[in-house]
py3Dmol code that shows the C-alpha trace and the ligand (Angstrom):
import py3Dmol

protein = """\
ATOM      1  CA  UNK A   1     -28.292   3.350 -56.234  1.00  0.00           C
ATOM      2  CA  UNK A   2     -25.148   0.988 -55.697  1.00  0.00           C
ATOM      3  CA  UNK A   3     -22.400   2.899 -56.531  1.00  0.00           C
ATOM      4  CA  UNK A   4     -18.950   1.698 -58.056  1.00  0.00           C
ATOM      5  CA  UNK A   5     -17.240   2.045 -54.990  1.00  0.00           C
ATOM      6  CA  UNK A   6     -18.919  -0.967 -53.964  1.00  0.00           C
ATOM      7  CA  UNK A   7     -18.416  -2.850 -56.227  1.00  0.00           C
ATOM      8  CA  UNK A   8     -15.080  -2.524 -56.245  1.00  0.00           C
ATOM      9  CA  UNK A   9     -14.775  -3.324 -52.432  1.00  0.00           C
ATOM     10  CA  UNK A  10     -16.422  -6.090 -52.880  1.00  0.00           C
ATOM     11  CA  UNK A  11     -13.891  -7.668 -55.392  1.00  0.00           C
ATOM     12  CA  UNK A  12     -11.097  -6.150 -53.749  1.00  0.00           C
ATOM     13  CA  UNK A  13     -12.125  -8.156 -50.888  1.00  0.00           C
ATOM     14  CA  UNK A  14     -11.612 -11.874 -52.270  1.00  0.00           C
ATOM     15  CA  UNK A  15      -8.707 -13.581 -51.007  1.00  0.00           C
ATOM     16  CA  UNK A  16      -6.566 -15.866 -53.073  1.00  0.00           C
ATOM     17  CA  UNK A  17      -7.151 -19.527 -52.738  1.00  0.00           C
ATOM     18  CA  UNK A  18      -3.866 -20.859 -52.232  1.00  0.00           C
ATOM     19  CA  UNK A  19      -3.003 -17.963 -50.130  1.00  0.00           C
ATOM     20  CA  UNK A  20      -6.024 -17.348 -48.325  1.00  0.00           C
ATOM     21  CA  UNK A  21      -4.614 -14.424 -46.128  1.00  0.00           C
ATOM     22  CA  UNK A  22      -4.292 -12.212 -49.054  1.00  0.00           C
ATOM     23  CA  UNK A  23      -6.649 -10.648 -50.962  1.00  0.00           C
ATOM     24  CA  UNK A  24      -6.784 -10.051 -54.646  1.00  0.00           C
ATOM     25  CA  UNK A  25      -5.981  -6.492 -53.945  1.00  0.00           C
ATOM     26  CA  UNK A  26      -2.902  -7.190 -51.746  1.00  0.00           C
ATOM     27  CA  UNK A  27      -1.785  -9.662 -54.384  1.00  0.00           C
ATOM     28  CA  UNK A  28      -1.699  -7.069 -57.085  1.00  0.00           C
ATOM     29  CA  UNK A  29      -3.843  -9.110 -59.165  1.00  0.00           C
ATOM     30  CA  UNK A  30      -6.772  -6.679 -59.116  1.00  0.00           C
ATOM     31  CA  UNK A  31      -6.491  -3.853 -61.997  1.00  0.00           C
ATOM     32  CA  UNK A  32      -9.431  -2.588 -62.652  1.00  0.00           C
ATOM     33  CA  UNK A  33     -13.297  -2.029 -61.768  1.00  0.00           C
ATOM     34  CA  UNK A  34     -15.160  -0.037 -63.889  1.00  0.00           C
ATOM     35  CA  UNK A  35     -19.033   0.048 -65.162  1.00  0.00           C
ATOM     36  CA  UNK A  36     -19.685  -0.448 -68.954  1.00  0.00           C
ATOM     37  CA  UNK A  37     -22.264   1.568 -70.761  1.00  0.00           C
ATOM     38  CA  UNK A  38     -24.892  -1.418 -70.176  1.00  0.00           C
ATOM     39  CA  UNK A  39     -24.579  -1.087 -66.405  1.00  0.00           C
ATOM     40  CA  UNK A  40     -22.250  -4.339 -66.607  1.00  0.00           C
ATOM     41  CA  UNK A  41     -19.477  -4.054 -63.850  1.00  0.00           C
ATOM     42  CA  UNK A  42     -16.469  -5.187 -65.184  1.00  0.00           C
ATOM     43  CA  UNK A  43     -13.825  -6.427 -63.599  1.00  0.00           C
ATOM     44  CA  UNK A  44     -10.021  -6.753 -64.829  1.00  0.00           C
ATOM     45  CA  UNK A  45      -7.365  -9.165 -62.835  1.00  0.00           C
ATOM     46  CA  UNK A  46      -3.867 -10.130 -64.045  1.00  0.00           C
ATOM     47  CA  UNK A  47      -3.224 -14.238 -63.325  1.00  0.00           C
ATOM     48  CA  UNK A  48      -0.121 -14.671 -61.329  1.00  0.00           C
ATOM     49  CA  UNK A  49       2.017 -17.380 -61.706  1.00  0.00           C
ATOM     50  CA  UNK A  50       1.244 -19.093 -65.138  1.00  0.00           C
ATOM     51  CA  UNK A  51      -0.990 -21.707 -65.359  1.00  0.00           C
ATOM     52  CA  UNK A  52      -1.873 -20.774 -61.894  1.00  0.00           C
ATOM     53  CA  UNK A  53      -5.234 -23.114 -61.526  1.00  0.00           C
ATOM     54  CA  UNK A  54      -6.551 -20.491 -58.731  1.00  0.00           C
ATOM     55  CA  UNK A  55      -7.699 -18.370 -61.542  1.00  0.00           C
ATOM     56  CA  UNK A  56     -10.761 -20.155 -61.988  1.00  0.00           C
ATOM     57  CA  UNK A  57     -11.357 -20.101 -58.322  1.00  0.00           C
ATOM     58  CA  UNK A  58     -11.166 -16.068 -58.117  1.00  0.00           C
ATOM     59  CA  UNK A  59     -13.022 -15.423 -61.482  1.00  0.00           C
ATOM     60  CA  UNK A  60     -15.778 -17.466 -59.866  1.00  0.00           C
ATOM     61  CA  UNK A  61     -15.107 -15.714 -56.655  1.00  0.00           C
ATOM     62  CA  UNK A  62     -15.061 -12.460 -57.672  1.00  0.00           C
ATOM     63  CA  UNK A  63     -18.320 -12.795 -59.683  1.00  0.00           C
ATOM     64  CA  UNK A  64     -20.068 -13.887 -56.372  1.00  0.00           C
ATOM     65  CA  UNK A  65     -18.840 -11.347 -54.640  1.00  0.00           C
ATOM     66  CA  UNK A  66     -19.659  -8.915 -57.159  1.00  0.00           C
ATOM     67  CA  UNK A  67     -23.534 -10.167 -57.556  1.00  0.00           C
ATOM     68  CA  UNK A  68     -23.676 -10.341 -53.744  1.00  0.00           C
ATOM     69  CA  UNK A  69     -22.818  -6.472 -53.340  1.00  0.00           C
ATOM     70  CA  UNK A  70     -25.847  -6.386 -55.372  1.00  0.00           C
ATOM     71  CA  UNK A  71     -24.696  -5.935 -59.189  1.00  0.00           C
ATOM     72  CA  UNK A  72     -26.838  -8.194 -61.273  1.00  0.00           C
ATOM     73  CA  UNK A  73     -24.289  -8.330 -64.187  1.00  0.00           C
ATOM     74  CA  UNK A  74     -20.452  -8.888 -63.652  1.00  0.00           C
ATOM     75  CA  UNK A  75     -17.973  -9.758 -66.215  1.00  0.00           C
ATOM     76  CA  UNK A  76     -14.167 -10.658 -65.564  1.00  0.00           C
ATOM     77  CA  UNK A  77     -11.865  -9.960 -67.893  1.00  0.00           C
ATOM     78  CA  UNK A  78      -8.053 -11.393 -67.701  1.00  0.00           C
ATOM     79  CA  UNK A  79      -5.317  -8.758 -68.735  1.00  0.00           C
ATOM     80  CA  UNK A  80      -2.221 -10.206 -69.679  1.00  0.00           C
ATOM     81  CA  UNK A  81      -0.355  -7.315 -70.316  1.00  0.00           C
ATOM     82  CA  UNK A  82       1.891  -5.911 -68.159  1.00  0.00           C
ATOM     83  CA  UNK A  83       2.425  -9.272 -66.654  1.00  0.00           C
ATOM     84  CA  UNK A  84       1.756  -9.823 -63.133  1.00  0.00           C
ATOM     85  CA  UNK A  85       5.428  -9.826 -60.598  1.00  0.00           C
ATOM     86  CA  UNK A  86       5.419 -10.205 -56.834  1.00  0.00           C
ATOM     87  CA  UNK A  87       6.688  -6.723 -56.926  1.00  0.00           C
ATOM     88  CA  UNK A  88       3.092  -5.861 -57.495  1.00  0.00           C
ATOM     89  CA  UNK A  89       2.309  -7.021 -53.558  1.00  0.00           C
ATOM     90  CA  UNK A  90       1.200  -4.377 -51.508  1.00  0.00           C
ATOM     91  CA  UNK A  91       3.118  -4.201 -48.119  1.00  0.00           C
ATOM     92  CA  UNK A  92       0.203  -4.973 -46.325  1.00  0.00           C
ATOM     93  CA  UNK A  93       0.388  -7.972 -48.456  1.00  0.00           C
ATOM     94  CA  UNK A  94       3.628  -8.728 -47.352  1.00  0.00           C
ATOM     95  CA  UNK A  95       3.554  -8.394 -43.834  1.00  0.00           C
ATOM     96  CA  UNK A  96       0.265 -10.923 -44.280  1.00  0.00           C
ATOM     97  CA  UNK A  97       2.316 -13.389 -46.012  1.00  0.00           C
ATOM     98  CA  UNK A  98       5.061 -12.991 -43.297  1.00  0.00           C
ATOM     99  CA  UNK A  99       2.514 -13.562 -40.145  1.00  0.00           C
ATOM    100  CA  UNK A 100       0.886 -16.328 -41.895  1.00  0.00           C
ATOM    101  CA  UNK A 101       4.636 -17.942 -41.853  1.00  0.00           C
ATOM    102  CA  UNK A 102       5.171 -17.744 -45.202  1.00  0.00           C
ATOM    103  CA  UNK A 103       8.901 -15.570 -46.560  1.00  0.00           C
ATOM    104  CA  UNK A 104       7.237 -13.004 -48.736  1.00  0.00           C
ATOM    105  CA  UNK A 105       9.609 -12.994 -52.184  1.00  0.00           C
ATOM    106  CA  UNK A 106      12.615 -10.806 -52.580  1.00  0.00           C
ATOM    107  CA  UNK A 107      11.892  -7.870 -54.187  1.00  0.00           C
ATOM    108  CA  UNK A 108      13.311  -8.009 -58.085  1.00  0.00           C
ATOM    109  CA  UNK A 109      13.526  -4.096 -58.961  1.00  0.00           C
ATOM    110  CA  UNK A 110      14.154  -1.185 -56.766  1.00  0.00           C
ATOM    111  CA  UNK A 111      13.433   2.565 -56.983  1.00  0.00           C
ATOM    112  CA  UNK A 112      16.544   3.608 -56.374  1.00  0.00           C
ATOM    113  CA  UNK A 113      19.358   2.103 -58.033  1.00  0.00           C
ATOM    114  CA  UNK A 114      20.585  -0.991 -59.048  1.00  0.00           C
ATOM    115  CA  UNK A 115      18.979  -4.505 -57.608  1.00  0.00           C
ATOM    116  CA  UNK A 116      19.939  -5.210 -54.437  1.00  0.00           C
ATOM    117  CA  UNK A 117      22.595  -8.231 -54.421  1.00  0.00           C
ATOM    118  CA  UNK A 118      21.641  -9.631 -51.108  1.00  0.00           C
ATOM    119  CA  UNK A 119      18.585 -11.942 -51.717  1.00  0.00           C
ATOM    120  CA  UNK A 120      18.703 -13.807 -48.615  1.00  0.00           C
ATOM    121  CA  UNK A 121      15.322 -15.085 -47.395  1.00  0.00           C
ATOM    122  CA  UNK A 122      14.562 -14.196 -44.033  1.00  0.00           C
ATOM    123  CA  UNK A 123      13.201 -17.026 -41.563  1.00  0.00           C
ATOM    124  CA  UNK A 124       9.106 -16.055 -40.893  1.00  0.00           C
ATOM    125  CA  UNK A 125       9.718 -17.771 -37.920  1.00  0.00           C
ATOM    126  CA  UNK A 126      12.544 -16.260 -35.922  1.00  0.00           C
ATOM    127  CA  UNK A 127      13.672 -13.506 -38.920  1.00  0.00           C
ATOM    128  CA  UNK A 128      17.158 -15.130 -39.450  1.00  0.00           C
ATOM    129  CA  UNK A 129      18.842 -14.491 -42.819  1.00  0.00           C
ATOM    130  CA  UNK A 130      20.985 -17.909 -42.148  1.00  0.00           C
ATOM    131  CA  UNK A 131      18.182 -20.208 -44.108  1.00  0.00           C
ATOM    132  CA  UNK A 132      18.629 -22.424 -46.990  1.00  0.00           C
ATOM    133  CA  UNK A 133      16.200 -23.962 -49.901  1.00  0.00           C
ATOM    134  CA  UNK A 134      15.364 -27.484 -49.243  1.00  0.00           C
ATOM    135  CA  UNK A 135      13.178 -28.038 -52.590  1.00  0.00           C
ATOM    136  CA  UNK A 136      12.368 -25.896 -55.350  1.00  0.00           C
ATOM    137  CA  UNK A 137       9.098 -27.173 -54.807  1.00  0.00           C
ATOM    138  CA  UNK A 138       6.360 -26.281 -51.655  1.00  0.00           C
ATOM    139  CA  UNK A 139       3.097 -26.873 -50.988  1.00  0.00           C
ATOM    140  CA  UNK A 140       2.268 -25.415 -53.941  1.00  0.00           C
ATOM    141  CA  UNK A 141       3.914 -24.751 -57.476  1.00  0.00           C
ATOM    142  CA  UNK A 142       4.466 -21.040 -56.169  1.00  0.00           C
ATOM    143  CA  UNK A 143       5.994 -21.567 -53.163  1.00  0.00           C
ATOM    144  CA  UNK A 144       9.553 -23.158 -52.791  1.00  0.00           C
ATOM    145  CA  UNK A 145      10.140 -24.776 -48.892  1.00  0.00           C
ATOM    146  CA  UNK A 146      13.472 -23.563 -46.945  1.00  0.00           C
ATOM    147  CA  UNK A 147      14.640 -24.677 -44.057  1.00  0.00           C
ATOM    148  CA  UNK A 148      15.813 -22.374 -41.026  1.00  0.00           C
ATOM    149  CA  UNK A 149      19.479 -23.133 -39.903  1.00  0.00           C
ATOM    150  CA  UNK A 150      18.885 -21.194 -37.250  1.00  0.00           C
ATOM    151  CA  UNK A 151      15.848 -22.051 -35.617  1.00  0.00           C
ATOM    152  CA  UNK A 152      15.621 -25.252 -37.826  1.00  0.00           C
ATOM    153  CA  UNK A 153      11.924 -24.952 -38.808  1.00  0.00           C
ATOM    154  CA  UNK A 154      10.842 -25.443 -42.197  1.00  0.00           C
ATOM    155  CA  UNK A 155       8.797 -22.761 -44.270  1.00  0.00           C
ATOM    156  CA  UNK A 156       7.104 -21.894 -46.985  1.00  0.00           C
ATOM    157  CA  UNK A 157       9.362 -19.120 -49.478  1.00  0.00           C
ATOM    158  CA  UNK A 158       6.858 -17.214 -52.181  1.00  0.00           C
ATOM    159  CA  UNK A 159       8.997 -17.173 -55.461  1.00  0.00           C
ATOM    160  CA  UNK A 160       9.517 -14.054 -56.773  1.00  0.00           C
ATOM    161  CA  UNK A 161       8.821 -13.452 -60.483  1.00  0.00           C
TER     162      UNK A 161
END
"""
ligand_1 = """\
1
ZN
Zn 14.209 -19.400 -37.955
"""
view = py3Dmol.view(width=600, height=400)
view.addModel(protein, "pdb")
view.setStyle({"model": 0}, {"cartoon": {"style": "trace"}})
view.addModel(ligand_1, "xyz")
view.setStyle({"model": 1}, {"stick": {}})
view.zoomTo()
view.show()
């Protein structure tokens, strides 16, 4: 008897396309894993950025992993509602974004107290604040690329929304 649990490993396990060092799970994008009354397992994800085409890459994903944990029937459903922010990264997340060379985004809303004014990006690289946007635009249409005064290498900066 497969239990749930597995299933939702399994789908917790699928890493992003575009960011292939995070999962679904570290993105935040995963919200649910549950088993309808017709043994279906279904699976809920939020998109990130809109219009996003890595969607269809983890739906598809997702299924497969799903079916190959051994669930014959797997449905995923997109939840729009709350929409997805980068504050929804877990910190293991973050610190996988910021190995991987990539400036995980700033942080938009804070537990305690008002948002922090500083939103410096920190270099990946060599973790100076002294960096500056080059384009709005990286490698992909959620990544801006910044440029490192200090150690003068360029890098990839996940927007924060
Ligand atoms: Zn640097």
């Amino acid at each position: 008897m497969l239990s749930l649990d597995e299933a939702r490993a399994a789908a917790a396990a699928v890493l992003d396309p575009e960011l292939p060092v995070l999962s679904i799970a570290d993105l935040g994008i995963l919200r649910d894993v549950a088993m309808a009354d017709d043994g279906r397992v279904v699976v809920s994800i939020t998109p990130t950025y809109s219009g996003c085409p890595a969607m269809d890459v983890i739906r598809r994903d997702v299924e497969d992993a799903v079916h190959a944990a051994g669930f014959d029937r797997v449905e995923v459903r997109t939840v729009l509602s709350p929409a997805w922010t980068t504050d929804w990264l877990t910190e293991s997340g973050r610190q996988a974004l910021q190995d991987y060379g990539i400036a995980p985004p700033s942080r938009r809303t804070t537990s305690t107290g008002p948002v922090a004014l500083s939103l410096s990006v920190r270099c990946p690289q060599c973790g100076s604040p002294d960096t500056r946007e080059s384009s709005r635009f990286g490698s992909t249409a959620c990544k801006s690329l910044w440029v490192c005064n200090a150690c003068r290498e360029p890098f990839d900066h996940m927007k924060a929304i």
